[in-house]
C-alpha positions in Angstrom: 0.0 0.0 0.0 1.2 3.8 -0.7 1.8 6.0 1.9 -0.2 9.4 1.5 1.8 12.4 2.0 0.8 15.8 3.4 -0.2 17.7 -0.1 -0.5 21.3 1.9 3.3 21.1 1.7 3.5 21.6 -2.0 3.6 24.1 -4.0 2.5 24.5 -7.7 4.7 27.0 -10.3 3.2 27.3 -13.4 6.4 27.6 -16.0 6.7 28.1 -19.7 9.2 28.5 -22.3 13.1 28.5 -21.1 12.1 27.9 -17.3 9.5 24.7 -18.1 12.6 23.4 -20.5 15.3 23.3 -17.8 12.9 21.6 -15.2 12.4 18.7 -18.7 13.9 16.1 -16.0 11.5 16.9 -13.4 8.7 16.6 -16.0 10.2 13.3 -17.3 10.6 11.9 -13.5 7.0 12.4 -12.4 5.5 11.3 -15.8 8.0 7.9 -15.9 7.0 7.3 -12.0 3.0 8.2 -13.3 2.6 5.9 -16.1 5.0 2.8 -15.5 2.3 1.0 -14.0 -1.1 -0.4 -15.4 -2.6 0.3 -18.0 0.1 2.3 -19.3 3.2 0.6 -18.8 5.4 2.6 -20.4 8.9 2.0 -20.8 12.5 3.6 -20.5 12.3 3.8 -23.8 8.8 4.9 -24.1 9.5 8.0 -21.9 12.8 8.9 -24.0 10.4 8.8 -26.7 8.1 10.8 -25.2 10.4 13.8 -23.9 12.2 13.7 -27.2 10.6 17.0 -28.3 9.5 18.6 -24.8 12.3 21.2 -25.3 10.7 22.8 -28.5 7.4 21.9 -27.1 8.1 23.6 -24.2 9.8 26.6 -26.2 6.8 27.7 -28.1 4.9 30.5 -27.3 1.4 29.4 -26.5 3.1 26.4 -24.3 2.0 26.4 -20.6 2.8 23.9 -17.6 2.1 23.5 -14.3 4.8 21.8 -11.9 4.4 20.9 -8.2 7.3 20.6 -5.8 7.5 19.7 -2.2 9.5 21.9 0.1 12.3 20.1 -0.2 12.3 20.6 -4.0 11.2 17.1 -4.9 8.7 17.3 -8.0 6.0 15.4 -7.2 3.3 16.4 -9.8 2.8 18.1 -13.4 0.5 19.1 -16.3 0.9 20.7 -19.4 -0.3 21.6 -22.7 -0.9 23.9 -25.6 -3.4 25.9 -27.7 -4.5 23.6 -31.1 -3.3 24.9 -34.3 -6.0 25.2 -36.7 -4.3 22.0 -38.5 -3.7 20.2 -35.4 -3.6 16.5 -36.2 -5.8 15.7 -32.8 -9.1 15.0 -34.6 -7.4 12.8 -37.0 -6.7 10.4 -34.4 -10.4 9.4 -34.2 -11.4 6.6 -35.9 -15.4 8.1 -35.9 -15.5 11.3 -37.0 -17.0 14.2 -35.3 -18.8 17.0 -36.6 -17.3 20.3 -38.3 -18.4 22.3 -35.7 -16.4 20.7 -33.0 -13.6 20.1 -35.4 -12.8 23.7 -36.0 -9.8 24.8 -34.7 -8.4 28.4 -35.2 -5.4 28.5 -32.7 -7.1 29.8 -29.9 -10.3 27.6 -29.5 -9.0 24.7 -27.9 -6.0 24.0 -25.6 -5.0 20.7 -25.4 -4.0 18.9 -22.2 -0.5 17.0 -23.1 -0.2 15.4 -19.5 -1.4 15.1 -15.9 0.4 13.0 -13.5 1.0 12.8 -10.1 3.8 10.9 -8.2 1.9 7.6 -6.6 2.9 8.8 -2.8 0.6 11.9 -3.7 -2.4 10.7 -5.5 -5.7 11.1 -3.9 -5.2 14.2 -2.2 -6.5 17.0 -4.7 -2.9 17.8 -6.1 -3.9 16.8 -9.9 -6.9 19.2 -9.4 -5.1 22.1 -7.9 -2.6 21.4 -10.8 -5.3 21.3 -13.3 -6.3 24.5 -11.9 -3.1 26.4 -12.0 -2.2 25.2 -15.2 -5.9 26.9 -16.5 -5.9 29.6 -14.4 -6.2 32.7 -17.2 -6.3 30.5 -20.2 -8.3 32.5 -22.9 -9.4 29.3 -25.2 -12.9 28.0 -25.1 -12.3 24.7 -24.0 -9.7 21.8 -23.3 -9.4 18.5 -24.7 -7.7 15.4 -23.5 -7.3 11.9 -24.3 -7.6 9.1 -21.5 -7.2 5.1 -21.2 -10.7 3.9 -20.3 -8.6 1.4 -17.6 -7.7 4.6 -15.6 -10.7 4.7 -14.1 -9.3 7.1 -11.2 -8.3 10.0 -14.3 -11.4 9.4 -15.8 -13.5 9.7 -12.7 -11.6 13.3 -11.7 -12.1 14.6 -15.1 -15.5 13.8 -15.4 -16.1 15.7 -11.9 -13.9 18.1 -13.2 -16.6 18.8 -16.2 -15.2 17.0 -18.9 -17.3 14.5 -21.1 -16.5 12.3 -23.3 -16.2 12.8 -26.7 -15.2 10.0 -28.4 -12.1 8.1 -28.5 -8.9 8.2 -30.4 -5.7 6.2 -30.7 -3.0 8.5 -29.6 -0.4 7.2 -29.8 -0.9 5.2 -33.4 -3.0 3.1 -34.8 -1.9 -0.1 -33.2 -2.1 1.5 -29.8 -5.1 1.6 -27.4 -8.1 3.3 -27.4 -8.1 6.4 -25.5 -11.7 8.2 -24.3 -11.7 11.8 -25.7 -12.8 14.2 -23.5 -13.5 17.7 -24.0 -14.3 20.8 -21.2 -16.0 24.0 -22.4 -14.6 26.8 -20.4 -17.1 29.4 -21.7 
């Protein structure tokens, strides 16, 4: 069993460009810890994969993040995302399509949530809310979208108490991969 920490300890940053590059390690850590288990089990190789191109992620303009730390400096949770381009690939993903309406995509419509994770220790405590929070706190798109694996029914449960709903469902990460619920929250 996990031991819960004390989550009032924390502290949340939210970081962009230069500042959200030099913490990539801290952002790696937490999302290797995060989804090494089920029913993600990703790999060494997966993350390096992954954090390949979080430096010019991270570097463009629009890019936002959200990193919690404990006193001691230990990162213990992160999120982070960007506006959709108008010819963001996201919708392609979805083997149903979905209507033109909710397609349309002009830069500054929808912001996409990249990742949410929180160290194990710290789960259960609010911390991925008050990150999910900081990380929207004066966003100025009309809504957030996010992909999910169905099997993390503890993600899909915040989000959907959160305001998401679900959408549809995409494979992210290719077309052999699994199926990940779409969900979408309208901000306005």
């Amino acid at each position: 069993m996990t031991q819960q920490r004390n989550v009032a300890t924390v502290a949340i940053e939210r970081v962009a460009g230069p500042v959200a590059a030099q913490a990539t390690d801290a952002f790696r850590l937490i999302y290797a810890d995060a989804f090494a288990g089920p029913p993600y089990y990703e790999t060494e190789d997966d993350v390096t994969a992954a954090f390949r191109r979080f430096p010019a992620v991270a570097a463009e303009p629009a890019f936002r993040a959200a990193l919690a730390r404990t006193e001691d400096g230990e990162p213990v949770g992160m999120a982070y995302g960007r506006p959709q381009s108008p010819d963001t690939a996201w919708w392609d993903e979805l083997p149903e399509p979905v209507a033109a309406e909710l397609r349309r995509q002009d830069g500054l419509r929808t912001f996409g949530l990249m990742e949410l994770a929180v160290h194990a220790p710290w789960r259960g405590q609010g911390l991925a809310r008050r990150l999910h929070e900081t990380l929207l706190d004066g966003i100025e798109t009309d809504r957030v979208l996010l992909n999910v694996h169905p099997d993390s029914t503890a993600a899909s449960a915040a989000y959907r108490s959160w305001g998401y709903r679900k959408i549809g469902e995409a494979h992210p990460l290719g077309p052999a991969a699994d199926l990940h619920d779409v969900m979408l929250l309208d901000l306005r």
